[in-house]
PDB file of N, CA, C and O in Angstrom:
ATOM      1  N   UNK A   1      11.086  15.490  -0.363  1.00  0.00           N
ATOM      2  CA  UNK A   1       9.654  15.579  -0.434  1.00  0.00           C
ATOM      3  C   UNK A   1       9.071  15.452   0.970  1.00  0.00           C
ATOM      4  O   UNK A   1       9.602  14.556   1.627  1.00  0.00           O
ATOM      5  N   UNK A   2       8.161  16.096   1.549  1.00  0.00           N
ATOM      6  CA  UNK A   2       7.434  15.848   2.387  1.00  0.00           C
ATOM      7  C   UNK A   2       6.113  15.053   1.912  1.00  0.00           C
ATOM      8  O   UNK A   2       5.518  15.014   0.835  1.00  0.00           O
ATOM      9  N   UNK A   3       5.906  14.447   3.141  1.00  0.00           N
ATOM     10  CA  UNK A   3       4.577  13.402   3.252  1.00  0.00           C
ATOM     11  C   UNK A   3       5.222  11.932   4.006  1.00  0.00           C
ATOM     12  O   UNK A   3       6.172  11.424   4.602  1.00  0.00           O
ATOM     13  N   UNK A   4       3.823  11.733   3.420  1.00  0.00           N
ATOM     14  CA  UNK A   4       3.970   9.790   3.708  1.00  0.00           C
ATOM     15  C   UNK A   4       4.417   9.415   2.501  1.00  0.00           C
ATOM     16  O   UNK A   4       4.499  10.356   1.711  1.00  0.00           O
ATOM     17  N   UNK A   5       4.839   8.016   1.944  1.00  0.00           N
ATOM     18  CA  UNK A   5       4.754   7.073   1.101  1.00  0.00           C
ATOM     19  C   UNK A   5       3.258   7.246   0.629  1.00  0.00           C
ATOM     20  O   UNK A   5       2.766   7.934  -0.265  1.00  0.00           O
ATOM     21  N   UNK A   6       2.688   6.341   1.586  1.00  0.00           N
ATOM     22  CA  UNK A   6       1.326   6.705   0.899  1.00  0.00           C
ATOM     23  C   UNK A   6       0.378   7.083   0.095  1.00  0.00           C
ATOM     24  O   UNK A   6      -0.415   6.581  -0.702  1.00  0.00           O
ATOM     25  N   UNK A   7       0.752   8.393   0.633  1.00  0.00           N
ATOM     26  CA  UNK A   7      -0.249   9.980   0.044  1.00  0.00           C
ATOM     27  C   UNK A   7       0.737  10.391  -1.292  1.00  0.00           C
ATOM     28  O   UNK A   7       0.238  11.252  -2.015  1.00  0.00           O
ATOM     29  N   UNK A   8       2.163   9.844  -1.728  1.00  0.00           N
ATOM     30  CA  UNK A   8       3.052  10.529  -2.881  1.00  0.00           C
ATOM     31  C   UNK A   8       2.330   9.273  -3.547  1.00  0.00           C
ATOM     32  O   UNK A   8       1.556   9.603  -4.446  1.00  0.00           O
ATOM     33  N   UNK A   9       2.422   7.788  -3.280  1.00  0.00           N
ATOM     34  CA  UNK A   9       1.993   7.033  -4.252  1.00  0.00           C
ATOM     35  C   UNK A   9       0.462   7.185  -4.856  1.00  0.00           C
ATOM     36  O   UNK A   9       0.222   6.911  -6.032  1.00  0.00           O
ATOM     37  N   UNK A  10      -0.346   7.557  -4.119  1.00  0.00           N
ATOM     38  CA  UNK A  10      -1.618   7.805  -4.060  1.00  0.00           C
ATOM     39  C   UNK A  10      -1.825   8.993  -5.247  1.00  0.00           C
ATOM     40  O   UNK A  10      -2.691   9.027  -6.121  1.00  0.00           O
ATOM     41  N   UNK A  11      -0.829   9.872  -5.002  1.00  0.00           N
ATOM     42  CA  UNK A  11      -0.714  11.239  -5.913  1.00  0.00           C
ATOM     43  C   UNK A  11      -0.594  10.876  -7.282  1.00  0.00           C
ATOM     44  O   UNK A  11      -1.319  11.181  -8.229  1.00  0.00           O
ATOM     45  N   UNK A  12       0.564  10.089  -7.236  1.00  0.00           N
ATOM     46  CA  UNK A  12       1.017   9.541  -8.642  1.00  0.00           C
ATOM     47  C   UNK A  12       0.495   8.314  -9.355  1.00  0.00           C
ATOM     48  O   UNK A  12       1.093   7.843 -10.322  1.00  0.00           O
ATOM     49  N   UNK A  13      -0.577   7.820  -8.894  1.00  0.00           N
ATOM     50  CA  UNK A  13      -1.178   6.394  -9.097  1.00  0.00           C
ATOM     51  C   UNK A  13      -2.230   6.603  -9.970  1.00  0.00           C
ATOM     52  O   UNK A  13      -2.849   5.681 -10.501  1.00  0.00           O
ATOM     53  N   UNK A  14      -2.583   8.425 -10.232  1.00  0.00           N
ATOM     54  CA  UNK A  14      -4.257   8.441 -10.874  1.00  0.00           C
ATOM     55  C   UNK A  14      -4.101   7.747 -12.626  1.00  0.00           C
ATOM     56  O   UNK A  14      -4.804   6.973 -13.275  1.00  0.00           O
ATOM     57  N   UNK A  15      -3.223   8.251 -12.824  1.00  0.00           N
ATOM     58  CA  UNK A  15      -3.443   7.414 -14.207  1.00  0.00           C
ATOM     59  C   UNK A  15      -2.681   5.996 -14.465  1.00  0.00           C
ATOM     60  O   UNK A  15      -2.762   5.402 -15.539  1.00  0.00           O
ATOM     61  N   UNK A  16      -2.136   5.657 -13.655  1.00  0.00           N
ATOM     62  CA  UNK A  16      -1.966   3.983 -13.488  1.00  0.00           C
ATOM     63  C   UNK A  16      -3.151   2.932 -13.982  1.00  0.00           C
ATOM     64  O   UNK A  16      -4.334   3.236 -14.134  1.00  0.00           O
ATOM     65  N   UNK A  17      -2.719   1.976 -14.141  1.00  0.00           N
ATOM     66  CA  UNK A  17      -3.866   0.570 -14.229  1.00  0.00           C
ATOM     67  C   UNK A  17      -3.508   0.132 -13.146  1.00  0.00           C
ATOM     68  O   UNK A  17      -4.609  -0.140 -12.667  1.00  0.00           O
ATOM     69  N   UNK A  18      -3.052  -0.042 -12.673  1.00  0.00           N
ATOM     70  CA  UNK A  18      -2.657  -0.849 -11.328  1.00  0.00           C
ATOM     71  C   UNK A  18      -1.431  -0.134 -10.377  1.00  0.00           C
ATOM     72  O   UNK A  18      -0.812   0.831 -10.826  1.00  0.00           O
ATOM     73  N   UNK A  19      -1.109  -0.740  -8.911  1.00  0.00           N
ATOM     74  CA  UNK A  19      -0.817  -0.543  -8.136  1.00  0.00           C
ATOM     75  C   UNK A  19      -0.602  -1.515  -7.332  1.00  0.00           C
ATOM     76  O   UNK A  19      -1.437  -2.133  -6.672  1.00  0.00           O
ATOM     77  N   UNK A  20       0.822  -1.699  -7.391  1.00  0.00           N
ATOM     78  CA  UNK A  20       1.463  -2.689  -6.346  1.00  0.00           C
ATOM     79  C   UNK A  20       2.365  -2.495  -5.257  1.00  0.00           C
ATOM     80  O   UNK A  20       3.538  -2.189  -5.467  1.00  0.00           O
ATOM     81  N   UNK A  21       1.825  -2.677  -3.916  1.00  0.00           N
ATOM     82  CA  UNK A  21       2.774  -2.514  -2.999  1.00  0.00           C
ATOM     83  C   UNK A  21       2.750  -3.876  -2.197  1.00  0.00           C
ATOM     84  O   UNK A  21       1.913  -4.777  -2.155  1.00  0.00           O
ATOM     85  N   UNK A  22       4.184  -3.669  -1.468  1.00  0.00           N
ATOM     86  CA  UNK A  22       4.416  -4.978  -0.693  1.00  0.00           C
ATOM     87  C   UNK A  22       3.959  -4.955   0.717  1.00  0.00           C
ATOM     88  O   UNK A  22       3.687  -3.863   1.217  1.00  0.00           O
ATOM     89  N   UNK A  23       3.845  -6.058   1.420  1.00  0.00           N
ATOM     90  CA  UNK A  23       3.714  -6.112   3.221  1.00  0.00           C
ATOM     91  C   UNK A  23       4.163  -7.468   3.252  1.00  0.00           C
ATOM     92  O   UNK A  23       3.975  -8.419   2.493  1.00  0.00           O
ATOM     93  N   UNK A  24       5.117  -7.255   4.836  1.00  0.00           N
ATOM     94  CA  UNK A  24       5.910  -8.289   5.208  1.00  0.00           C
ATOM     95  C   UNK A  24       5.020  -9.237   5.511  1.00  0.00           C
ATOM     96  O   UNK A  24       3.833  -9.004   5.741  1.00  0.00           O
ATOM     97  N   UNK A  25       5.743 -10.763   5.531  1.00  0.00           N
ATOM     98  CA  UNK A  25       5.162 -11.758   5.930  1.00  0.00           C
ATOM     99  C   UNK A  25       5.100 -11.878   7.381  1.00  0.00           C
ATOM    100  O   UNK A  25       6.065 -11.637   8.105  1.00  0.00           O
ATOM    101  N   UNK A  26       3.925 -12.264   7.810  1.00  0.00           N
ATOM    102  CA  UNK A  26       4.010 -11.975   9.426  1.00  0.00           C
ATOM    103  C   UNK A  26       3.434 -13.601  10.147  1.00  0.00           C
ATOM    104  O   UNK A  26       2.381 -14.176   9.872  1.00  0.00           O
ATOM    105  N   UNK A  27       4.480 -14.041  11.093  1.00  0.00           N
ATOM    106  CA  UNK A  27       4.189 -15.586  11.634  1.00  0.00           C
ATOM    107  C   UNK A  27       3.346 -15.491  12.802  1.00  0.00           C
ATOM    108  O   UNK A  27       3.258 -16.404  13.623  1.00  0.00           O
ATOM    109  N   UNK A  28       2.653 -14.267  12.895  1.00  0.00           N
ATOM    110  CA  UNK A  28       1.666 -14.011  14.025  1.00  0.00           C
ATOM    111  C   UNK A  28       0.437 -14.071  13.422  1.00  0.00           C
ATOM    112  O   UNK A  28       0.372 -13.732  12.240  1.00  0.00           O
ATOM    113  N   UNK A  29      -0.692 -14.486  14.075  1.00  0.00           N
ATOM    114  CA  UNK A  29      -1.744 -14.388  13.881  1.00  0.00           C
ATOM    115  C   UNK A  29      -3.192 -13.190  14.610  1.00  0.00           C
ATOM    116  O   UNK A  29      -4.357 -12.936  14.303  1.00  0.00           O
ATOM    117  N   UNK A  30      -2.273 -12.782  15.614  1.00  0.00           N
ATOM    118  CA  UNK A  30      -3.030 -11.932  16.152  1.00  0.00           C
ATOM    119  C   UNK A  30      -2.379 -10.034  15.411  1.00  0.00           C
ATOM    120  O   UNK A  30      -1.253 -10.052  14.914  1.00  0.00           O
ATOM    121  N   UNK A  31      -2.986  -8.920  15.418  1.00  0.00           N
ATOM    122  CA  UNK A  31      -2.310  -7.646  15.116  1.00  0.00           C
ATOM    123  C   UNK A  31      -2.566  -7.229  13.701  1.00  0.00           C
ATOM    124  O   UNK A  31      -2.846  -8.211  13.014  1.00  0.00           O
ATOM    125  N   UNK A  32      -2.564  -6.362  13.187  1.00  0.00           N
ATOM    126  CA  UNK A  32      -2.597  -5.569  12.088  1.00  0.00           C
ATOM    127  C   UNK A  32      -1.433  -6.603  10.555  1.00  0.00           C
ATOM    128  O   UNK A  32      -0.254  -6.952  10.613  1.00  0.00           O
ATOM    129  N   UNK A  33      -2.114  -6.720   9.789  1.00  0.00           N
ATOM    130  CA  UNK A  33      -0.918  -7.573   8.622  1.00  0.00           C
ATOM    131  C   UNK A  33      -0.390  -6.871   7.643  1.00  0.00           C
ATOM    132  O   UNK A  33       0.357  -7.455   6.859  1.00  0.00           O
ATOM    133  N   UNK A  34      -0.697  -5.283   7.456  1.00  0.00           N
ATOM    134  CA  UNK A  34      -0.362  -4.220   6.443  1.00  0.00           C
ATOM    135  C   UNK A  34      -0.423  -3.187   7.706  1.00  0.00           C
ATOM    136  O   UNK A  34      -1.125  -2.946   8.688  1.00  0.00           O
ATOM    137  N   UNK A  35       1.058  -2.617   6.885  1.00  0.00           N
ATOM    138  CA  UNK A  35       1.468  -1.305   7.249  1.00  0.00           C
ATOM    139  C   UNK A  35       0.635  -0.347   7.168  1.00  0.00           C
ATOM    140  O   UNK A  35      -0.340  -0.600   6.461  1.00  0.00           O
ATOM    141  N   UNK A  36       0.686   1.417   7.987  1.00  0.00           N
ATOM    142  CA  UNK A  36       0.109   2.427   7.588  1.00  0.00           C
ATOM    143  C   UNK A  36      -0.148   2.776   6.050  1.00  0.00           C
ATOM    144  O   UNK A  36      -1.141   3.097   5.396  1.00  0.00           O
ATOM    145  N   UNK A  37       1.320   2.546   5.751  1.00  0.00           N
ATOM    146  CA  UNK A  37       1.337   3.398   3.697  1.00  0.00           C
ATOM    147  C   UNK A  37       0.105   2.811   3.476  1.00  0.00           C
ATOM    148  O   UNK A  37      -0.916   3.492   3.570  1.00  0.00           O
ATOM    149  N   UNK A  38       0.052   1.128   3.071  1.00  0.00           N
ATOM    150  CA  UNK A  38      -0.219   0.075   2.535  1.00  0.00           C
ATOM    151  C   UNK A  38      -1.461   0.084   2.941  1.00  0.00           C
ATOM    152  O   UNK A  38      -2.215  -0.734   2.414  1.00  0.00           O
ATOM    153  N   UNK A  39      -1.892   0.820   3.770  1.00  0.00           N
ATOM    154  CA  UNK A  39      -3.537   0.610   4.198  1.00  0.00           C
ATOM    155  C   UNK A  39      -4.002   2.051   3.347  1.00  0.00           C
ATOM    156  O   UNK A  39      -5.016   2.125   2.654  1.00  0.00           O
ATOM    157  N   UNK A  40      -3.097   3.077   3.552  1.00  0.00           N
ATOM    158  CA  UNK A  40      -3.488   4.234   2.930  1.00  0.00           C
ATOM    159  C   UNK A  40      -3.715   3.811   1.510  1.00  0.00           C
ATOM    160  O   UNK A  40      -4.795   3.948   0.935  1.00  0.00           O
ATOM    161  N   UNK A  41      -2.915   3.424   1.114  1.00  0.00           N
ATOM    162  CA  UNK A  41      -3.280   3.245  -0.826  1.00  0.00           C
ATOM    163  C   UNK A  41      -4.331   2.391  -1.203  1.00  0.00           C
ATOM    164  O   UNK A  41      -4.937   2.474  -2.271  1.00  0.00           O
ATOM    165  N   UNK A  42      -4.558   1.494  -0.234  1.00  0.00           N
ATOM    166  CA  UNK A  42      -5.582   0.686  -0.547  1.00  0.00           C
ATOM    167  C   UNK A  42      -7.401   1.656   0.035  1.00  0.00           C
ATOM    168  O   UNK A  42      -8.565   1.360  -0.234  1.00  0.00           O
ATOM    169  N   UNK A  43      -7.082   2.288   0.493  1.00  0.00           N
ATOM    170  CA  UNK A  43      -8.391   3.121   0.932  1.00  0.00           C
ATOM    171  C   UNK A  43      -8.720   4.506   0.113  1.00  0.00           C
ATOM    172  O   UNK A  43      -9.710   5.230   0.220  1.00  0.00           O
ATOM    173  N   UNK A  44      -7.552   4.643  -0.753  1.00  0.00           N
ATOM    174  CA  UNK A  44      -7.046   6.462  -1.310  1.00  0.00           C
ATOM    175  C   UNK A  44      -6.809   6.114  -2.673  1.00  0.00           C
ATOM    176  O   UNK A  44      -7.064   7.114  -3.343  1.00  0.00           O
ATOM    177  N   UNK A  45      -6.466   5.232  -3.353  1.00  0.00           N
ATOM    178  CA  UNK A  45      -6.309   5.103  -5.018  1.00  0.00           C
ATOM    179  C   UNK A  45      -6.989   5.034  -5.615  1.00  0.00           C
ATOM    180  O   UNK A  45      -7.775   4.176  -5.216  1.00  0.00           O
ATOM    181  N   UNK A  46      -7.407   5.627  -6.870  1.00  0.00           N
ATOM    182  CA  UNK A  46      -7.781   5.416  -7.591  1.00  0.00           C
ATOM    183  C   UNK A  46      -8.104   3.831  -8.705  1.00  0.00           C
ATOM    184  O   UNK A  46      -9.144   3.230  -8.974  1.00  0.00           O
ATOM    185  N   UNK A  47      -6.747   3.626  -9.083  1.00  0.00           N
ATOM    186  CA  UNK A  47      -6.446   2.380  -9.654  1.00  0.00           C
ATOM    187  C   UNK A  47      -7.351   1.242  -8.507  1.00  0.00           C
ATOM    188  O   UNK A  47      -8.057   1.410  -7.513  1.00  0.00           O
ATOM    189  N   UNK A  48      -6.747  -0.239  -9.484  1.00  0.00           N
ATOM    190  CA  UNK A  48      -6.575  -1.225  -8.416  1.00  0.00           C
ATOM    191  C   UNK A  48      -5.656  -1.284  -7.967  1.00  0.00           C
ATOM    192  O   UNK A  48      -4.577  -0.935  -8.445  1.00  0.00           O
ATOM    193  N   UNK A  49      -5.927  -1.862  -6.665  1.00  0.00           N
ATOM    194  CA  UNK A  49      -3.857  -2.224  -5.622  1.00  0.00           C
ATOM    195  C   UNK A  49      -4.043  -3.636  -5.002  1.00  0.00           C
ATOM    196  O   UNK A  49      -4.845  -4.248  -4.296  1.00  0.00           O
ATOM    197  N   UNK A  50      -2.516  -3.875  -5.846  1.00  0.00           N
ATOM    198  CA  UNK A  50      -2.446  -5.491  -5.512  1.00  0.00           C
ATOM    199  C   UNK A  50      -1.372  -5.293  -4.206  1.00  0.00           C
ATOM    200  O   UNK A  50      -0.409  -4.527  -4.218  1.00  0.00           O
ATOM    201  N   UNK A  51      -1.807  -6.241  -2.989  1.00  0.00           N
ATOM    202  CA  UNK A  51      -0.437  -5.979  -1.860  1.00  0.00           C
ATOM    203  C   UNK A  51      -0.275  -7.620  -1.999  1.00  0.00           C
ATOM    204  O   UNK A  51      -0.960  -8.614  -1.759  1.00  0.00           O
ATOM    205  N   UNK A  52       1.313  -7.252  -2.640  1.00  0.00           N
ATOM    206  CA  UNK A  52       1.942  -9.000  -2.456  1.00  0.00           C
ATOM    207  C   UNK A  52       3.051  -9.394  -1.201  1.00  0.00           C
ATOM    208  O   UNK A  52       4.064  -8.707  -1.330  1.00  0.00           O
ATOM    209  N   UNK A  53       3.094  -9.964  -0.476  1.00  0.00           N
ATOM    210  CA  UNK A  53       3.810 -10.464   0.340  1.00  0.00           C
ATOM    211  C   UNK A  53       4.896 -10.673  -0.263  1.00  0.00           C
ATOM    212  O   UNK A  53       5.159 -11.098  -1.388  1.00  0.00           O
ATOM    213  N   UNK A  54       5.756 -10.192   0.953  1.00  0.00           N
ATOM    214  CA  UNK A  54       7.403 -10.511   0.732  1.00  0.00           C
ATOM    215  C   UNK A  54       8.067 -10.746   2.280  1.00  0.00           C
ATOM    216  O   UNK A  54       7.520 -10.344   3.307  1.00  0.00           O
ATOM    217  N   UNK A  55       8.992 -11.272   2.247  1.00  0.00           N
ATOM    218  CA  UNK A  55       9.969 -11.653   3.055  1.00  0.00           C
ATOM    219  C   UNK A  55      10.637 -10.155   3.482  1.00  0.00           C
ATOM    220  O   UNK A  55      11.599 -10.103   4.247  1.00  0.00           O
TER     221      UNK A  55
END
């Protein structure tokens, strides 16, 4: 497939109830705390999107 993550989850998310993606845990406090995808789905879905932290 071509694309991002993103834009395929984004594609496939319209008839979802929800939407969950992950972003690493980060011990910095300064910089960005979600990835590109992870910002895309949250600005581009339809659904709701839960981003849960993981290791």
């Amino acid at each position: 497939m071509v694309g991002t993550a993103g834009s395929h989850l984004v594609d496939v998310s319209h008839d979802a109830g929800l939407v969950v993606v992950g972003r690493r845990r980060r011990s910095a406090q300064l910089g960005p705390h979600i990835g590109p995808e992870t910002h895309h789905v949250l600005r581009e879905a339809v659904p709701p999107v839960a981003v849960v932290p993981h290791d």
